[in-house]
PDB file of the backbone (N, CA, C, O) and the ligand in Angstrom, with CONECT records:
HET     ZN  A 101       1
ATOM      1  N   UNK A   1      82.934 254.821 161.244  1.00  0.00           N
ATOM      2  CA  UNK A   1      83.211 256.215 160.867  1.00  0.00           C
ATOM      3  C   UNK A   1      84.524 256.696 161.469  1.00  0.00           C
ATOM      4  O   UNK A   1      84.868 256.067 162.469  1.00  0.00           O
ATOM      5  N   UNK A   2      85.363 257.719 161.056  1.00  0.00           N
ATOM      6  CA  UNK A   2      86.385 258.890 161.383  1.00  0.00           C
ATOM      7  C   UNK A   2      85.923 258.954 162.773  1.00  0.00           C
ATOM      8  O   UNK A   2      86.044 258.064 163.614  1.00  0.00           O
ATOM      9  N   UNK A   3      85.472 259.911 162.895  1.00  0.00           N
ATOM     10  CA  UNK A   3      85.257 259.916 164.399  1.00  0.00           C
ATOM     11  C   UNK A   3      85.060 258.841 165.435  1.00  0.00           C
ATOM     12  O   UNK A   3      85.472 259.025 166.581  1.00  0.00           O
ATOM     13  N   UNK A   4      84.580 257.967 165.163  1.00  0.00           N
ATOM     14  CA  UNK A   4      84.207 256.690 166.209  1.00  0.00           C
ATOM     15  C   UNK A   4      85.666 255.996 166.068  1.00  0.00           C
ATOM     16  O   UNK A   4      86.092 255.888 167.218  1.00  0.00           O
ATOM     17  N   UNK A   5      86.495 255.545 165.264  1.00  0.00           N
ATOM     18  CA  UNK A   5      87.785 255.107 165.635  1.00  0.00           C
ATOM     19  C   UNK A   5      88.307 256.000 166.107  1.00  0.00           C
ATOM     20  O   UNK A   5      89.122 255.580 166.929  1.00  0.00           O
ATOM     21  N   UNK A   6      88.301 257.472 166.032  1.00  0.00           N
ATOM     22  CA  UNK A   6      89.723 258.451 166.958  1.00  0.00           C
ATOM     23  C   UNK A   6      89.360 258.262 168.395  1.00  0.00           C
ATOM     24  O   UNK A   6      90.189 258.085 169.288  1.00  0.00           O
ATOM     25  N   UNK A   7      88.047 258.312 168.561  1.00  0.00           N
ATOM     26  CA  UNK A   7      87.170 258.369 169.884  1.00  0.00           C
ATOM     27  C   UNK A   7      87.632 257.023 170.457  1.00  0.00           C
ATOM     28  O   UNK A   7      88.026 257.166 171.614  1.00  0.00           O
ATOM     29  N   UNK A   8      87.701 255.893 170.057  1.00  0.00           N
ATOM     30  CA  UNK A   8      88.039 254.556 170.683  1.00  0.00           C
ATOM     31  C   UNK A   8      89.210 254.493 170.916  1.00  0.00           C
ATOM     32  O   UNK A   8      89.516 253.868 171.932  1.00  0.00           O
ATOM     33  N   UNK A   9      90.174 255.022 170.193  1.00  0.00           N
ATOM     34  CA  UNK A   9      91.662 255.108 170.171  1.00  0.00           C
ATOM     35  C   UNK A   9      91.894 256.525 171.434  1.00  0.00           C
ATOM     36  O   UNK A   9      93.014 256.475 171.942  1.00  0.00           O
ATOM     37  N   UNK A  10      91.308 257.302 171.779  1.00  0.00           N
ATOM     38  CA  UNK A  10      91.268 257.825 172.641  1.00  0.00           C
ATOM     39  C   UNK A  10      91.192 257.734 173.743  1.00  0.00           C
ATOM     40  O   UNK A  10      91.899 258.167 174.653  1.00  0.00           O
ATOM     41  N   UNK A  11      89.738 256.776 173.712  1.00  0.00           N
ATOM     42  CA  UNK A  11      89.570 255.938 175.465  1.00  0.00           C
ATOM     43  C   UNK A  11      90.806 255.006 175.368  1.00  0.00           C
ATOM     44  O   UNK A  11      91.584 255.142 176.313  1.00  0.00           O
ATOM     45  N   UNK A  12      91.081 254.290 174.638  1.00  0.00           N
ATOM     46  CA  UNK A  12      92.492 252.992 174.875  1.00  0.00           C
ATOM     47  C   UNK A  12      93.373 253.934 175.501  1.00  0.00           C
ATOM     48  O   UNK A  12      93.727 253.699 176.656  1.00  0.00           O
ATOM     49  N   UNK A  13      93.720 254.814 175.002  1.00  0.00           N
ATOM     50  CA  UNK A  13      94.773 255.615 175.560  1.00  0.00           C
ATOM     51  C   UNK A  13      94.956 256.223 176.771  1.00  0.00           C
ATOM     52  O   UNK A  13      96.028 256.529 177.294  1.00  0.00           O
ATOM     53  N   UNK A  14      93.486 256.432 177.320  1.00  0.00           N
ATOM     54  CA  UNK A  14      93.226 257.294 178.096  1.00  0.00           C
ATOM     55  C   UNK A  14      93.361 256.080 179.674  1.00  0.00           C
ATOM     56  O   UNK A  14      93.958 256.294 180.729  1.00  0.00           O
ATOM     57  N   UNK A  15      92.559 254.853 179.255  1.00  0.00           N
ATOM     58  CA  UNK A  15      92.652 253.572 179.946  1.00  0.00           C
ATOM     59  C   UNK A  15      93.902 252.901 179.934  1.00  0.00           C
ATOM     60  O   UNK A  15      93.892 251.772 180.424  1.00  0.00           O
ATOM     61  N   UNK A  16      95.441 253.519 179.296  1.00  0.00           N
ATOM     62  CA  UNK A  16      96.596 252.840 179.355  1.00  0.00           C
ATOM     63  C   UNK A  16      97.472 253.677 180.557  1.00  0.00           C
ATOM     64  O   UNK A  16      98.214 253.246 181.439  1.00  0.00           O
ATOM     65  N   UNK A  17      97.106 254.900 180.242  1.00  0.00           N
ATOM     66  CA  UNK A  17      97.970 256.025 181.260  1.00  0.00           C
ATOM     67  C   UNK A  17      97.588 255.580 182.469  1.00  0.00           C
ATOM     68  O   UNK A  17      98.304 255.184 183.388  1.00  0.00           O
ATOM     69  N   UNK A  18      95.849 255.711 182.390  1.00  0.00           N
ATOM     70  CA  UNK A  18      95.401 255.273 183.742  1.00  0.00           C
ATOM     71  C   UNK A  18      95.910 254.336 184.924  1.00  0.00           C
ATOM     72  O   UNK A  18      96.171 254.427 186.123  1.00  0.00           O
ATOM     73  N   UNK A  19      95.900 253.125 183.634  1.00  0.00           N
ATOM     74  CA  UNK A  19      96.612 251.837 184.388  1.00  0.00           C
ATOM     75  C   UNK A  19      98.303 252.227 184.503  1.00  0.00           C
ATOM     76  O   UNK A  19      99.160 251.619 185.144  1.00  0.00           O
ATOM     77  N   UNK A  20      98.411 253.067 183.919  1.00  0.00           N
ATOM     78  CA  UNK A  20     100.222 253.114 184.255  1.00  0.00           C
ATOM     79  C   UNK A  20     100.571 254.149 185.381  1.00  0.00           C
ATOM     80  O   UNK A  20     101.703 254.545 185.658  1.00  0.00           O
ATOM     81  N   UNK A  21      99.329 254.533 186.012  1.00  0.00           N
ATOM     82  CA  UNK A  21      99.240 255.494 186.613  1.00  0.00           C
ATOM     83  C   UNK A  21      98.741 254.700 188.158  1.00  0.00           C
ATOM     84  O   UNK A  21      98.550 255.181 189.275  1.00  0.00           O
ATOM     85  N   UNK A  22      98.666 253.661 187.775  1.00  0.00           N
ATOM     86  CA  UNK A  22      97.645 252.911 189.285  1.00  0.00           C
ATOM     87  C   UNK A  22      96.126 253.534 189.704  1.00  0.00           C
ATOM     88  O   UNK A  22      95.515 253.314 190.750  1.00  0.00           O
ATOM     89  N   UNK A  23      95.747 254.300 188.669  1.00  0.00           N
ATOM     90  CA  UNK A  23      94.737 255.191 188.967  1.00  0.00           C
ATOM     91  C   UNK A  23      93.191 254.302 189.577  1.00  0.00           C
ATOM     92  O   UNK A  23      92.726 253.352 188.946  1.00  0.00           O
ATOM     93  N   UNK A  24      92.684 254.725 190.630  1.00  0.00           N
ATOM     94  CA  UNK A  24      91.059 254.153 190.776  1.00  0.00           C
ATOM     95  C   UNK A  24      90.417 254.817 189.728  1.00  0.00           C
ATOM     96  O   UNK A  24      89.915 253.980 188.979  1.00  0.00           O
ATOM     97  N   UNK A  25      90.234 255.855 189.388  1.00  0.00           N
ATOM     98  CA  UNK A  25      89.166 256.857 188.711  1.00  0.00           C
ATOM     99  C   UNK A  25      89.935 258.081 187.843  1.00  0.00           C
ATOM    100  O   UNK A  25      90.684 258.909 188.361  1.00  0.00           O
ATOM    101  N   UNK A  26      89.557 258.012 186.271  1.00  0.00           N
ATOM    102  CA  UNK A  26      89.925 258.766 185.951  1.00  0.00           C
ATOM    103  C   UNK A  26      89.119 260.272 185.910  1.00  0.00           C
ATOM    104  O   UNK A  26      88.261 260.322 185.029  1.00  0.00           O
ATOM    105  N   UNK A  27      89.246 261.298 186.598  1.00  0.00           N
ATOM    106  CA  UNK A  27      88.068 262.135 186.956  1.00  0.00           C
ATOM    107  C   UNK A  27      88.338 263.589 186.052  1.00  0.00           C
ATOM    108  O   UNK A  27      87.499 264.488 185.998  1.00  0.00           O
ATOM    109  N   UNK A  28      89.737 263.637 185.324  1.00  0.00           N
ATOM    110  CA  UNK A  28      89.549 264.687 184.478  1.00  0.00           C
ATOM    111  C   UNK A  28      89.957 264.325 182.944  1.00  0.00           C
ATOM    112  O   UNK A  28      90.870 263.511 182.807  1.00  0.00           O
ATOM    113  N   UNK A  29      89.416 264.808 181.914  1.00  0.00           N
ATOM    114  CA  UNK A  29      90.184 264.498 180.825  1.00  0.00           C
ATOM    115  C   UNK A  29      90.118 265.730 180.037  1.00  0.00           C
ATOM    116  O   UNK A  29      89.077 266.368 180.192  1.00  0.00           O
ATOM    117  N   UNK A  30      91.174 266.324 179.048  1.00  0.00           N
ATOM    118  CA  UNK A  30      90.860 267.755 179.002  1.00  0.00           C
ATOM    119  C   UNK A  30      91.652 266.956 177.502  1.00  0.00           C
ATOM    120  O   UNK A  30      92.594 266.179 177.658  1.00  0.00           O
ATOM    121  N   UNK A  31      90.995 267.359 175.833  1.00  0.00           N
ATOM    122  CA  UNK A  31      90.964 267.229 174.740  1.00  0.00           C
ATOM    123  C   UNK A  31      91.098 268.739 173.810  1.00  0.00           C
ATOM    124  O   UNK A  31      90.680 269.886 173.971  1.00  0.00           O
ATOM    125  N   UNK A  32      91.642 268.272 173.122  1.00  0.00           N
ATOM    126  CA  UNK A  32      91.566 269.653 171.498  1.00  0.00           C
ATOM    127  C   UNK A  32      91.195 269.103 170.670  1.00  0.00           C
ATOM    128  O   UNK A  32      91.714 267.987 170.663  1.00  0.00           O
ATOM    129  N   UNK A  33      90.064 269.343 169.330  1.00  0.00           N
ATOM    130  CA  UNK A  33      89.593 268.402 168.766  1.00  0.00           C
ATOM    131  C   UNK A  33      89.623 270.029 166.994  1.00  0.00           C
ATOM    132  O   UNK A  33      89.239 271.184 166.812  1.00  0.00           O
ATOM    133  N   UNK A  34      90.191 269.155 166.392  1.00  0.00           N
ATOM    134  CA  UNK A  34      90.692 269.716 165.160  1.00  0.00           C
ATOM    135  C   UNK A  34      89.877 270.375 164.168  1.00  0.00           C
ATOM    136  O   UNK A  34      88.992 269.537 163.995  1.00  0.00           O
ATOM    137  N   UNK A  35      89.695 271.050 163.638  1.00  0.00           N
ATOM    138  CA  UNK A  35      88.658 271.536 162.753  1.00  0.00           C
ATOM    139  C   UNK A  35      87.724 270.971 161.793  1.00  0.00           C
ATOM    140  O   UNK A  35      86.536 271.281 161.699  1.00  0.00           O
ATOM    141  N   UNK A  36      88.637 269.725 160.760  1.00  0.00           N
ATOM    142  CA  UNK A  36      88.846 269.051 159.819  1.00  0.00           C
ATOM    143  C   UNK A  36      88.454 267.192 160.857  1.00  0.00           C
ATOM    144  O   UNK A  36      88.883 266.106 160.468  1.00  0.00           O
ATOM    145  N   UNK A  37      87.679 267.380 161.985  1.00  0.00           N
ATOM    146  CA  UNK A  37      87.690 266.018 162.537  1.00  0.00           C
ATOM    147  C   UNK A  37      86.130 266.459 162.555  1.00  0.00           C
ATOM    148  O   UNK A  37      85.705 265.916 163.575  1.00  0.00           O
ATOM    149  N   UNK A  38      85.438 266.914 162.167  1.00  0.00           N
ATOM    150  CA  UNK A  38      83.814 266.728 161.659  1.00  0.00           C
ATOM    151  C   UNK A  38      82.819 266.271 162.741  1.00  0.00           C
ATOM    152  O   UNK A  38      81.714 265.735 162.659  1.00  0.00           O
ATOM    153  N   UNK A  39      83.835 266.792 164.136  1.00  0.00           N
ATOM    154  CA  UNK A  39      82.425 266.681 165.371  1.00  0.00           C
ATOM    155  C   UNK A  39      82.547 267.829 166.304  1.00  0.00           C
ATOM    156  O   UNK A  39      83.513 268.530 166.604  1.00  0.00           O
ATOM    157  N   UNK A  40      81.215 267.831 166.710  1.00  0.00           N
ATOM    158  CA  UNK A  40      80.667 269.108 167.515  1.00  0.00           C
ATOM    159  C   UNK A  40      81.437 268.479 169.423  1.00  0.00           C
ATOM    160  O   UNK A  40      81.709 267.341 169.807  1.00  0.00           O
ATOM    161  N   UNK A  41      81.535 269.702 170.080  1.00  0.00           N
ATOM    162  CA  UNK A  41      82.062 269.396 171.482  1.00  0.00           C
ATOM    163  C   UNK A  41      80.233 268.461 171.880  1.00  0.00           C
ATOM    164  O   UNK A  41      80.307 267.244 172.048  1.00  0.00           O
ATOM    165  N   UNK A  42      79.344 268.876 171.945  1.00  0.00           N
ATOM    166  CA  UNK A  42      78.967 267.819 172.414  1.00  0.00           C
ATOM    167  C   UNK A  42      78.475 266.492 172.120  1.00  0.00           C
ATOM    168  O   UNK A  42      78.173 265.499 172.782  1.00  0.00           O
ATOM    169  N   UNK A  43      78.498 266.835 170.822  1.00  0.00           N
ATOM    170  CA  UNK A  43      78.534 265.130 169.935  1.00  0.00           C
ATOM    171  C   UNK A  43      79.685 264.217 170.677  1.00  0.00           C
ATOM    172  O   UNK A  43      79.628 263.115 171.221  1.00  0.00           O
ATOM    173  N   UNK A  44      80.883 265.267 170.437  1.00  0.00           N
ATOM    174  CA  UNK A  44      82.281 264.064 171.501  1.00  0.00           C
ATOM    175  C   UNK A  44      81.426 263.460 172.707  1.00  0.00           C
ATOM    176  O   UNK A  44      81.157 262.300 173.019  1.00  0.00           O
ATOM    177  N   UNK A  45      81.079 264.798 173.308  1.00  0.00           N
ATOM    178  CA  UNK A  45      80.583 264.097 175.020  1.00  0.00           C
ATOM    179  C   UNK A  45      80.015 263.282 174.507  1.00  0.00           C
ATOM    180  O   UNK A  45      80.945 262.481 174.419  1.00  0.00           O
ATOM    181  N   UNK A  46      79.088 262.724 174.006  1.00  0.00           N
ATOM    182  CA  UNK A  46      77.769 261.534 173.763  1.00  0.00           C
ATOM    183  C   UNK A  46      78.820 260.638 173.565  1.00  0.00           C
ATOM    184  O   UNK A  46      78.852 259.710 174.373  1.00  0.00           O
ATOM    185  N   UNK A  47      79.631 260.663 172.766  1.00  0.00           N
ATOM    186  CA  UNK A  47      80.500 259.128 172.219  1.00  0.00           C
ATOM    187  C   UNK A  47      81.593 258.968 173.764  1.00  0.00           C
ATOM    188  O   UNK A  47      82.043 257.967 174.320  1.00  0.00           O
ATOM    189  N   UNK A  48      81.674 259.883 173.957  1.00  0.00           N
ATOM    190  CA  UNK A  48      82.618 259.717 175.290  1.00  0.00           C
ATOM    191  C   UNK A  48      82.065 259.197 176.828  1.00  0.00           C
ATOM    192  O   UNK A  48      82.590 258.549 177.734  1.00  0.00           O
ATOM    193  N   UNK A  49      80.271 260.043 176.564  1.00  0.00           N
ATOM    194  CA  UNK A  49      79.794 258.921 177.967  1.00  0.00           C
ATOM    195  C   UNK A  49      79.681 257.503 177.356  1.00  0.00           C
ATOM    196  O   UNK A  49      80.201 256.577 177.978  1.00  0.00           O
ATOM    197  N   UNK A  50      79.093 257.277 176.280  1.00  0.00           N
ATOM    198  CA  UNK A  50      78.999 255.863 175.986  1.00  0.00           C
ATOM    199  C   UNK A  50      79.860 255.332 176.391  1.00  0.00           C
ATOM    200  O   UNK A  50      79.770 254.536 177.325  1.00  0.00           O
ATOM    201  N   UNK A  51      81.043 255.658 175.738  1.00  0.00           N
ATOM    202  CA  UNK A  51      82.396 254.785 175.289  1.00  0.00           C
ATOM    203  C   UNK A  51      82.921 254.479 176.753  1.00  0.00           C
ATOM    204  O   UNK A  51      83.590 253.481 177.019  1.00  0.00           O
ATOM    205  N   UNK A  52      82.501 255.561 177.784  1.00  0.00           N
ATOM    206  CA  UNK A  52      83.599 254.875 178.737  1.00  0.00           C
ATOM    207  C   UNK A  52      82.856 254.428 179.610  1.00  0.00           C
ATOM    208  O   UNK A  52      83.351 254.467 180.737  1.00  0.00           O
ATOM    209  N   UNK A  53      81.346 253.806 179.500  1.00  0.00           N
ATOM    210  CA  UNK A  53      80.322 253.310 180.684  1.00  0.00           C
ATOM    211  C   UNK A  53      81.227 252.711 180.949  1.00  0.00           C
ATOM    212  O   UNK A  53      82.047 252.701 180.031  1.00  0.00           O
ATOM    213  N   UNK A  54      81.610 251.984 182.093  1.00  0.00           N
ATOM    214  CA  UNK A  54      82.020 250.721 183.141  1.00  0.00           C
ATOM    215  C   UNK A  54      83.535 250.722 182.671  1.00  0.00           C
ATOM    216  O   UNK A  54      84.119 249.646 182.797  1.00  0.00           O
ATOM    217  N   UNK A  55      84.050 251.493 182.290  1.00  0.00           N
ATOM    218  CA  UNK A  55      86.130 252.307 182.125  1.00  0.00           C
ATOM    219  C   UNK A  55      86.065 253.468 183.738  1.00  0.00           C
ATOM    220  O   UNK A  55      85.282 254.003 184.523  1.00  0.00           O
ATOM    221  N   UNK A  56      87.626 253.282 183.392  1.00  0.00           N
ATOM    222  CA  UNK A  56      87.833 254.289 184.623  1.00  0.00           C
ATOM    223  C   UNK A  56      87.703 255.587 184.298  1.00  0.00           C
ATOM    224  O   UNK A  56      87.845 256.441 185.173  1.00  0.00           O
ATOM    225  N   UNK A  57      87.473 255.858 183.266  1.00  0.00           N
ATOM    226  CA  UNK A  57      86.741 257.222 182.894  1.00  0.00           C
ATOM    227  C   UNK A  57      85.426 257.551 182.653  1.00  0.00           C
ATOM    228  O   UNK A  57      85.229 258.592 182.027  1.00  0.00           O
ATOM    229  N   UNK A  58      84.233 256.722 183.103  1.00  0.00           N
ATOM    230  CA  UNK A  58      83.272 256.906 183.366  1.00  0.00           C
ATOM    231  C   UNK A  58      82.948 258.224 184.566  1.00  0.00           C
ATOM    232  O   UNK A  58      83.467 258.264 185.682  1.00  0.00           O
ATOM    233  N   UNK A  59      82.249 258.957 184.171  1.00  0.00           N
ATOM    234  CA  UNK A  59      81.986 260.501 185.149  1.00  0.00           C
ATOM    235  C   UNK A  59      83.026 261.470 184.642  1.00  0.00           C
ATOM    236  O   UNK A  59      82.754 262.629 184.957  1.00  0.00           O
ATOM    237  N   UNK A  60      84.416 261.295 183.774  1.00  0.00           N
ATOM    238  CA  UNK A  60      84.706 261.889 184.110  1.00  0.00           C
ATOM    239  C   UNK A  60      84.906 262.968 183.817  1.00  0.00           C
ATOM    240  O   UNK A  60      84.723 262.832 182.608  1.00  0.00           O
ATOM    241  N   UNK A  61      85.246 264.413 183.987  1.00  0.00           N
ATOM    242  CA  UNK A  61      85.093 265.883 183.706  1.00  0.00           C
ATOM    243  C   UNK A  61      85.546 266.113 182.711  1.00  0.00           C
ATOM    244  O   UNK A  61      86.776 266.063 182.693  1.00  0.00           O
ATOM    245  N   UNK A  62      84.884 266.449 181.480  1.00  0.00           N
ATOM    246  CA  UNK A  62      85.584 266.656 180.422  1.00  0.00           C
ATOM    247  C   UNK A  62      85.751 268.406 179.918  1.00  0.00           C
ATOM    248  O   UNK A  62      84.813 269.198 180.005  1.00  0.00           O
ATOM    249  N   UNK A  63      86.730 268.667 179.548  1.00  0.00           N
ATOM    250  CA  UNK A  63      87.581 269.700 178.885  1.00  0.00           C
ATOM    251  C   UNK A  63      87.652 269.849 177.299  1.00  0.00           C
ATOM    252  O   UNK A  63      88.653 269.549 176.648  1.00  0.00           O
ATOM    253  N   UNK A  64      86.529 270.324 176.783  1.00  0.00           N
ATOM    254  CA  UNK A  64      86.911 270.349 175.321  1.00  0.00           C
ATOM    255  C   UNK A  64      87.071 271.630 174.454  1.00  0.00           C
ATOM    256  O   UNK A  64      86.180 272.470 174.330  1.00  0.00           O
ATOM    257  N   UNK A  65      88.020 271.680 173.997  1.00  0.00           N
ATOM    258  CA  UNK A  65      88.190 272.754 173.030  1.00  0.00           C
ATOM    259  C   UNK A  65      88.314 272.548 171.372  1.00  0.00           C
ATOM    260  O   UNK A  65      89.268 271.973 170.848  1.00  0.00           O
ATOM    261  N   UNK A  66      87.198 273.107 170.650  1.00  0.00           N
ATOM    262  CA  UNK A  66      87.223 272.997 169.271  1.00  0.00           C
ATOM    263  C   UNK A  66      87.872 273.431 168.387  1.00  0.00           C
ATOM    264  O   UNK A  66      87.082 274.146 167.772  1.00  0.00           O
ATOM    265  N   UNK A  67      89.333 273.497 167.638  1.00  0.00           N
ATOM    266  CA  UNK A  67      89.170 274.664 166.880  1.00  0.00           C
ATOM    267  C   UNK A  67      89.059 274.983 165.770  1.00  0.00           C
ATOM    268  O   UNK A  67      88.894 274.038 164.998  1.00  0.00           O
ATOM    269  N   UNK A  68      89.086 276.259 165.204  1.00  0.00           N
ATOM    270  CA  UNK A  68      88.702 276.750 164.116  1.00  0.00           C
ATOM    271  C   UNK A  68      89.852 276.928 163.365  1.00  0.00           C
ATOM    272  O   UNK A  68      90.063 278.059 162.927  1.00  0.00           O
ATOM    273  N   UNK A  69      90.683 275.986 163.113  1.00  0.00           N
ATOM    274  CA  UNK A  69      91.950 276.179 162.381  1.00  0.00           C
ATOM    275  C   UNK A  69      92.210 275.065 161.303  1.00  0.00           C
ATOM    276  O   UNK A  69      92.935 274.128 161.637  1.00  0.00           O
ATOM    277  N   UNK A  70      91.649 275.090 159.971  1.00  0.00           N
ATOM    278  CA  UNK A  70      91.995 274.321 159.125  1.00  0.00           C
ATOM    279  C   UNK A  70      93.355 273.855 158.733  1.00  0.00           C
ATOM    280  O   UNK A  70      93.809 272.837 158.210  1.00  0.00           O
ATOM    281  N   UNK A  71      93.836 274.983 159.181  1.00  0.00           N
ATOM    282  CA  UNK A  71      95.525 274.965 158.585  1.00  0.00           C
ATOM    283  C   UNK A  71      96.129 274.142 159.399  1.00  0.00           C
ATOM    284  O   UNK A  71      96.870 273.348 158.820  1.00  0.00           O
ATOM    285  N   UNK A  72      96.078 274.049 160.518  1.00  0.00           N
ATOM    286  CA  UNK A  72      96.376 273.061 161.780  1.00  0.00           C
ATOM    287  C   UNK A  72      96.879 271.931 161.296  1.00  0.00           C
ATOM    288  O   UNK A  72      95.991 271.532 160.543  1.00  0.00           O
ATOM    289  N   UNK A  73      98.026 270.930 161.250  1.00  0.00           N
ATOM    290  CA  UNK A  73      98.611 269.890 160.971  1.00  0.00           C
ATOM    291  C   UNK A  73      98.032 269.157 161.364  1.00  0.00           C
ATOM    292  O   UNK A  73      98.176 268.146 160.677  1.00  0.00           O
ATOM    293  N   UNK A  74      97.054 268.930 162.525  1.00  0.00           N
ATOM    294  CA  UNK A  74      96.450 267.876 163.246  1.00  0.00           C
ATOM    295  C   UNK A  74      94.846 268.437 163.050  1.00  0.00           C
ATOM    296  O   UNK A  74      93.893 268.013 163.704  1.00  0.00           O
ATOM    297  N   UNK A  75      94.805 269.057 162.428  1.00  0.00           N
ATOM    298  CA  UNK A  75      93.410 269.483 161.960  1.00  0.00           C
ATOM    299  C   UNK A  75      92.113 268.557 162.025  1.00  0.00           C
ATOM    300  O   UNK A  75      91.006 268.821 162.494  1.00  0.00           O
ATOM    301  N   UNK A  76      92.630 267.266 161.347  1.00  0.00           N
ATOM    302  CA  UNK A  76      92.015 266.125 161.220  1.00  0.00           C
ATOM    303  C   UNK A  76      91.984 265.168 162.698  1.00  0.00           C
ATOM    304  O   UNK A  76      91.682 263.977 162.624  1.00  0.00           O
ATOM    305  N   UNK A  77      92.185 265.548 163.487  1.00  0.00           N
ATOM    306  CA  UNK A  77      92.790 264.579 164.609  1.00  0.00           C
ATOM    307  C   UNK A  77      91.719 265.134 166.238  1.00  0.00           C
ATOM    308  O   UNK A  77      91.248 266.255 166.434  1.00  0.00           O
ATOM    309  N   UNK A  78      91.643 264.228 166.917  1.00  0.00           N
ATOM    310  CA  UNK A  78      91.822 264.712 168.178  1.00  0.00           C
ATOM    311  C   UNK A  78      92.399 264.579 168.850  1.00  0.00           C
ATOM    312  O   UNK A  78      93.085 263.622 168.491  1.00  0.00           O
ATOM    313  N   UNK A  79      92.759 264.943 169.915  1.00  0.00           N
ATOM    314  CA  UNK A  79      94.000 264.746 170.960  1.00  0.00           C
ATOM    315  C   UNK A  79      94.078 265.131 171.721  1.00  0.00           C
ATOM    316  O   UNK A  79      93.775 266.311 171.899  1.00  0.00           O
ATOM    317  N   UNK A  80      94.687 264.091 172.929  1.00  0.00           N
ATOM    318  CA  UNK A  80      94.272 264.176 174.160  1.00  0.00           C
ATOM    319  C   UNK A  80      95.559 264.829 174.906  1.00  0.00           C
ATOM    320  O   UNK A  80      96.724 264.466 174.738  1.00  0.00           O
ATOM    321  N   UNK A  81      94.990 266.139 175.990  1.00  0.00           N
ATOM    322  CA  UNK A  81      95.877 266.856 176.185  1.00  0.00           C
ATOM    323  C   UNK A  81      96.625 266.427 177.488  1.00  0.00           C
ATOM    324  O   UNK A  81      97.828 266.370 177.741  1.00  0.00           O
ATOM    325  N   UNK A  82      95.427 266.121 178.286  1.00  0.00           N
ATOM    326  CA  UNK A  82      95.848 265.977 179.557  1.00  0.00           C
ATOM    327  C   UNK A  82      94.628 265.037 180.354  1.00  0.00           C
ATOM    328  O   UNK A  82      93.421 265.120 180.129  1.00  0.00           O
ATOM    329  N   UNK A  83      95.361 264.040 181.438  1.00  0.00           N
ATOM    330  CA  UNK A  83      94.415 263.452 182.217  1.00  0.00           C
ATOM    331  C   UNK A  83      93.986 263.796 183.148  1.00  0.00           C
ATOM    332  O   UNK A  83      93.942 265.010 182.951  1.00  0.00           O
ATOM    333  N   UNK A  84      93.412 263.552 184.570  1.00  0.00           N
ATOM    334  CA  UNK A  84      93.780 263.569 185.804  1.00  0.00           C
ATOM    335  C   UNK A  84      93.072 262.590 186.552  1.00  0.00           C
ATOM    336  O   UNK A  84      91.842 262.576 186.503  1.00  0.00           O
ATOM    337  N   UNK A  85      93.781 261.667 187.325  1.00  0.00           N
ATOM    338  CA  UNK A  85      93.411 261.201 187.741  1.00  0.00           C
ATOM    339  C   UNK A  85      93.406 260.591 189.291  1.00  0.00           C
ATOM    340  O   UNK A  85      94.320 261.117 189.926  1.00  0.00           O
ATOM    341  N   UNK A  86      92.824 259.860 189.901  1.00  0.00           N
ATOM    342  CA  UNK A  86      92.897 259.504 191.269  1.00  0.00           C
ATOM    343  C   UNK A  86      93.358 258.134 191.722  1.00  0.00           C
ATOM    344  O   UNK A  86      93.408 257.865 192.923  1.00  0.00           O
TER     345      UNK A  86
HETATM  346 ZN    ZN A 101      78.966 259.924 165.968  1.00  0.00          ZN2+
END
């Protein structure tokens, strides 16, 4: 599905900074997730604890904002705003 590849392409991404970051633990991740991308904030969380059991983003604090903007160029998309990590 749409959602399960943006979501995987998300953790890769999220697990590349990390490593470019020397990070032990990634402990924040803060997302915008598009109108037109057909998932609820906590449907993400569920695919996001899965996805990152035994990743350096396992635990970590998530930040999600939905919005209500069809018109949005990235409407269809999610995207990752910001990390933080340790
Ligand atoms: Zn799903």
């Amino acid at each position: 599905m749409h959602e399960h590849s943006l979501i995987a392409n998300l953790l890769s991404r999220i697990d590349a900074i990390a490593c470019q970051h020397s990070a032990k633990r990634v402990v924040g991740v803060s997302v915008w997730i598009g109108a037109l991308a057909h998932i609820s904030a906590g449907h993400f969380r569920e695919h996001f604890e899965d996805g990152s059991r035994g990743s350096l983003a396992q635990g970590a604090r998530l930040d999600i904002e939905v919005s209500d903007d069809p018109e949005h160029p990235q409407a269809q998309d999610i995207l990752l705003r910001s990390i933080e990590v340790v």
